[in-house]
C-alpha positions as CSV (number, residue, x, y, z in Angstrom):
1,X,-55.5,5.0,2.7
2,X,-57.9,7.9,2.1
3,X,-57.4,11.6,1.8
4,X,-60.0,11.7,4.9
5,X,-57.3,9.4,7.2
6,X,-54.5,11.8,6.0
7,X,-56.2,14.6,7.4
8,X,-57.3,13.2,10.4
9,X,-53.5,12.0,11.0
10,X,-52.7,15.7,10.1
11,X,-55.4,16.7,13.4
12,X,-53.7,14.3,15.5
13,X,-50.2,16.1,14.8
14,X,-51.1,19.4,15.1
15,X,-53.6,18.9,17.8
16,X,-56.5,20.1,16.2
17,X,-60.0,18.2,16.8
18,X,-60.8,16.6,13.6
19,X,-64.4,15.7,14.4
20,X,-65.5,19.6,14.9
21,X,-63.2,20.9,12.0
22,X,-64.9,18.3,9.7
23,X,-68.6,18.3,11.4
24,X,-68.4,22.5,10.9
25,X,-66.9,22.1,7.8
26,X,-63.6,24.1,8.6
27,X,-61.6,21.7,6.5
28,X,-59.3,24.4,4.8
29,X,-58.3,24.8,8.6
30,X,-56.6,21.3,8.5
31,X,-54.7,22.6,5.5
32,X,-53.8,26.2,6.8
33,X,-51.9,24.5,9.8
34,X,-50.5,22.1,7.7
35,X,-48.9,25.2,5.3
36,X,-48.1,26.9,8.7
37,X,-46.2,23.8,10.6
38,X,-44.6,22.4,7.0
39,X,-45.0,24.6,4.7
40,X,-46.7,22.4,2.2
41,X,-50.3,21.8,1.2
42,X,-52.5,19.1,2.0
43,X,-51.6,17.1,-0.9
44,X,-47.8,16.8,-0.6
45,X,-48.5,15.7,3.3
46,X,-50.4,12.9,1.7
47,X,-47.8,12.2,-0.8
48,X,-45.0,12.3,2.2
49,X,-47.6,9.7,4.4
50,X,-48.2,7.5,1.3
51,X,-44.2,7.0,1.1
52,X,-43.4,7.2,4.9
53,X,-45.6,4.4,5.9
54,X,-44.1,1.4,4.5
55,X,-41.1,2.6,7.3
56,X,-44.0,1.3,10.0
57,X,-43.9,-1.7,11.8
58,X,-46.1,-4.3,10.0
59,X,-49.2,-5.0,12.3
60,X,-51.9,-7.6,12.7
61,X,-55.4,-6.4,12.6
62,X,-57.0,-8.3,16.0
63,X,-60.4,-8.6,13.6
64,X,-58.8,-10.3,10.4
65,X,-55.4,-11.0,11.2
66,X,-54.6,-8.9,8.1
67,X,-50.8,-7.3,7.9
68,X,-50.5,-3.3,7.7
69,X,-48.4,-0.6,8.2
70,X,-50.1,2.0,10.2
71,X,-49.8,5.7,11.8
72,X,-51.5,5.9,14.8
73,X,-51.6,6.0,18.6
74,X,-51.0,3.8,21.6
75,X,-54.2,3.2,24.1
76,X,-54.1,3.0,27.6
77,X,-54.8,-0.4,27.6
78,X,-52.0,-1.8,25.4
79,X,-53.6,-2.1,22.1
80,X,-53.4,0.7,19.3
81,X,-55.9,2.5,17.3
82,X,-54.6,3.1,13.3
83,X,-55.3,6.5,12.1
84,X,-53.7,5.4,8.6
85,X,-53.3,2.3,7.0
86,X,-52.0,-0.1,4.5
87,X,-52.2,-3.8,3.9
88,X,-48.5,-5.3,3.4
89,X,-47.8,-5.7,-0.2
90,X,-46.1,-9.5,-0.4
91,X,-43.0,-9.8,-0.6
């Protein structure tokens, strides 16, 4: 899980467009409307992902057959694209 996933998982939230924040290098935007929606800067959102994610279903990567717990979205045709992800620690 990298701090670049967390913010593009904090774009998806709050709507912004990741690609032109980042390709512009308007970053600190990403963290303004994080401060503005939860009061709380970019690290803490990170901190509050790292923890949350574990709550996820487990997934199987279609590629490796791997195990994760992922943020993400649904695709219109069935499958879902992870924005953040974990492997599955064993149990």
């Amino acid at each position: 899980m990298s701090y670049w996933d967390i913010q593009e998982l904090a774009c998806k939230m709050l709507n912004l467009d990741y690609d032109t924040l980042v390709n512009e290098g308007r970053e600190d935007e990403i963290d303004n409307a994080i401060y503005e929606k939860f009061e709380i800067g970019m690290e803490q959102f990170y901190s509050i992902v790292k923890e949350l994610i574990r709550f996820t279903p487990v997934l199987s990567s279609g590629l490796t057959d791997t195990k994760v717990h992922a943020f993400g979205e649904a695709m219109p045709n069935g499958g879902f694209f992870a924005i953040v992800k974990e492997e599955v620690e064993d149990e």
